[in-house]
Every structure is written in structure tokens, then in C-alpha cells.
N, C-alpha and C positions, 0 to 999 in steps of 0.2 A: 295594671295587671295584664290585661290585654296586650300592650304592645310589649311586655317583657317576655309574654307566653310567643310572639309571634316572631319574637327575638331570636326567643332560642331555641323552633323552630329553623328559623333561616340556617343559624347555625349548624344545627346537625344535617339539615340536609346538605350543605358543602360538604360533610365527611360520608355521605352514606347519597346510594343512589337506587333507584327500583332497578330491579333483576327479572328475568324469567325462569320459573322453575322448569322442572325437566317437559310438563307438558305446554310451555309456552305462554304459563300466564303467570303475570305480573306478581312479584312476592307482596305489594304495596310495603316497601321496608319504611319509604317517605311518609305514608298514610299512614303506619301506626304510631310513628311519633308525635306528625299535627295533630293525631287524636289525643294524643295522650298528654301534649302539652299546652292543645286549646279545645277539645271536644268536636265531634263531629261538626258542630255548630259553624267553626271556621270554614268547614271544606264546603258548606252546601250554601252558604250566603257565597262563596267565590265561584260555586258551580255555578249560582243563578244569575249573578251577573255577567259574566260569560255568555252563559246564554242569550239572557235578554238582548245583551249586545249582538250576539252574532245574526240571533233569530229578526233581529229589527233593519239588520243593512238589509235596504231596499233593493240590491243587486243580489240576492239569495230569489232567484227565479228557477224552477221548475222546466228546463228544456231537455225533451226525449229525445233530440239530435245535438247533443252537446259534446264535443271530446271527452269526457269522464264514460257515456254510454256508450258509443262508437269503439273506445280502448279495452273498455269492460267486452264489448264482445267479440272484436279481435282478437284477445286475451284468450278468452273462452275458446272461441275456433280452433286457434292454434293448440291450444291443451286438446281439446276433442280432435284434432286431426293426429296427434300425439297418441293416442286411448291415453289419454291419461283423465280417468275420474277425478272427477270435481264436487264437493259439496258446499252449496251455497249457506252463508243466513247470515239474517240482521242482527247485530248485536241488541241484546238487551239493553233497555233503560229504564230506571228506574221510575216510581210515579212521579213523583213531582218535576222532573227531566219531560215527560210527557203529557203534564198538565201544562207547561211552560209552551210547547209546542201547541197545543190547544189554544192557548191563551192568545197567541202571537196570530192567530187565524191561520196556518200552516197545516193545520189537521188533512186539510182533503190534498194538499201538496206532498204529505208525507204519505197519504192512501195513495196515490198516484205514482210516486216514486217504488213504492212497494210493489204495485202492482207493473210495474215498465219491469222491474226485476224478475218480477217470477214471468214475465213474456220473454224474456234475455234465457232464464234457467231452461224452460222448455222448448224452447227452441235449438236449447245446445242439449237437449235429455241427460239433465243435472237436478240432483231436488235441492230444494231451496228451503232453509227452517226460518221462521220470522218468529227473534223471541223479543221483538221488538211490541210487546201486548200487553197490557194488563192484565198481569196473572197475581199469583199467591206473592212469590217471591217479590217480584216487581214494587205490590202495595205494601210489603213489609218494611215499614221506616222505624230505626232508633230513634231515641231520645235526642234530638241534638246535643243538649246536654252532656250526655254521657262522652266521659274519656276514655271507656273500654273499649278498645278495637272488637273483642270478639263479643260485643252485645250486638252487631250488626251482623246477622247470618250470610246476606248476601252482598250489597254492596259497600263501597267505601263511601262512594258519593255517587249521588244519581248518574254521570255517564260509565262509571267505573267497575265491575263487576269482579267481587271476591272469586278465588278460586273453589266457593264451595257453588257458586253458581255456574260458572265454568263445567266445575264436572255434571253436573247437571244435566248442561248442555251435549256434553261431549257423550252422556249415556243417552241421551236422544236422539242423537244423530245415530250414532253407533247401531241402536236397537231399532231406529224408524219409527221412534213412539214419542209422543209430543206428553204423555200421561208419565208422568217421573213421580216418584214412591217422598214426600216428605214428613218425614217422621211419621204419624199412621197414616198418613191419607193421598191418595193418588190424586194428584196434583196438573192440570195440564197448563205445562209453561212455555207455549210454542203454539204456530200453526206451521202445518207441514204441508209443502207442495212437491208431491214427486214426480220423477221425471216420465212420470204416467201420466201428469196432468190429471189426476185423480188427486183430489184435495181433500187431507184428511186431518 
């Protein structure tokens, strides 16, 4: 059953490919159909090995003089010599994406990398949103089981984030408020650092 459900799987994604909608997130056209033709369950056992794999090469070191940080704030200068505003943030991931980080002893590497970030943000007076945390949405996991795409509110798969997360995001940034309204209850899915250096 399995390898027939993975089968055709493979299939439809040859005829069909992920898109961006008008606001630039990802339709998941491929994710609703491995859901529906093997349950979430496919995509979070292939997220976790992934992971584990990447999280485990011994050459994933933590360097604040590295060309990706140097680029990053070239990058940035050049846009601030431009006025052209900038607003940063870490993408969201989901818990078990960040239990896996945990797991791997990478935790204080990824506090560190966060924090070399928001010293890069304030320094070029850009705010910076990190919804890279354990919030509501974040801990919110389906069924593996389940082949409904829409029983999962916000993600597809722990690094992958629905467009109802997305906007989420995008009213946070917008509003400069990390406290976002789900269904009754104000929800805070971010931390916010602006380019006040005033952390809120």
C-alpha cells in the first residue's frame, strides 16, 4: 500500500508543481496531494530524516565571521545606503523541527545565530521578528494519520509553513505586534526586535 500510495505520489508531482500565490507563499499544490495520497505521516518521517542528517554533518559550525554574515550585511548596508527599509525575521518552525534542533545539542548554536542576527538588524536600524519560537501555532500538530490537508491549520510539514501562518506573519510585521487574534484568543507568535533596540 505504501509504496503504491508513494507511487502515485511521484506521479502527480511530475504533472503539477508548487506555485506562489499573489502574496509570495507557496500554494503547497505538491503537499496536498502526498497528503492525501499517504497522510501527513509521509512528509514528517522525510522532514525528520533530513533533518537529522543535516543537523548531524559535523561541518554545520556556528562562525560570526563567515561569508553568509559578512554578505548578509553588505547586503543590508547597501539597501540602508539606498533608504530602502528592510524588515527582517526567522522563519517559523514547527515543534518537532525544533525539538530535533534541541536534540542534536544545537540549541545554544541556534540562540546565537539569532542573536549575531538581531546585532546585524540594529546595527543597520531594521527590526527583526523571530517567529522562529514555541508558540500556539508552532505546537499545533495533526494527526499524522490524517490525509486531510486542511485538518492542519498552519503547517504542511515542520520546516514548511501554510499560507494561514504566513498571514499571520505578515499582520505582525505590518501592525509591529507579535500578539496576533486566533480564533478567540490573542495569541503571541513572534518576538519582536526593533530597530529601537527596544525588545518587545
Amino acid at each position: 500500500d505504501a509504496l503504491i500510495d508513494a507511487g502515485l505520489t511521484a506521479i502527480q508531482q511530475s504533472q503539477d508543481v508548487n506555485a506562489l500565490d499573489y502574496q509570495g507563499f507557496n500554494d503547497g499544490r505538491l503537499y496536498l496531494k502526498q497528503v492525501r495520497n499517504e497522510s501527513f505521516e509521509a512528509l514528517y518521517q522525510q522532514k525528520q530524516q533530513e533533518l537529522r542528517l543535516r543537523l548531524a554533518n559535523p561541518k554545520l559550525i556556528l562562525d560570526v565571521k563567515s561569508v553568509s554574515f559578512i554578505a548578509l550585511t553588505r547586503f543590508l548596508s547597501l539597501l540602508k545606503q539606498e533608504n530602502i527599509d528592510v524588515v527582517l525575521f526567522v522563519n517559523p518552525y514547527q515543534q518537532p523541527y525544533l525539538d530535533e534542533v534541541l536534540a542534536a545539542g544545537l540549541q545554544e548554536d541556534l540562540d546565537l545565530w539569532k542573536q549575531e542576527i538581531q546585532k546585524i538588524a540594529l546595527a543597520h536600524n531594521f527590526d527583526l521578528y523571530d517567529f522562529a519560537i514555541s508558540s500556539v501555532p508552532v505546537k499545533e500538530i495533526v494527526s499524522l494519520k490524517s490525509r486531510n490537508p486542511e485538518e492542519s491549520l498552519f503547517f504542511w510539514e515542520p520546516a514548511h509553513y501554510k499560507t494561514t501562518f504566513g498571514t499571520l506573519m505578515l499582520n505582525a510585521m505590518q501592525r509591529k505586534s507579535c500578539f496576533q487574534q486566533i480564533e478567540d484568543k490573542l495569541v503571541k507568535i513572534c518576538n519582536y526586535f526593533p530597530s529601537s533596540g527596544l525588545n518587545k
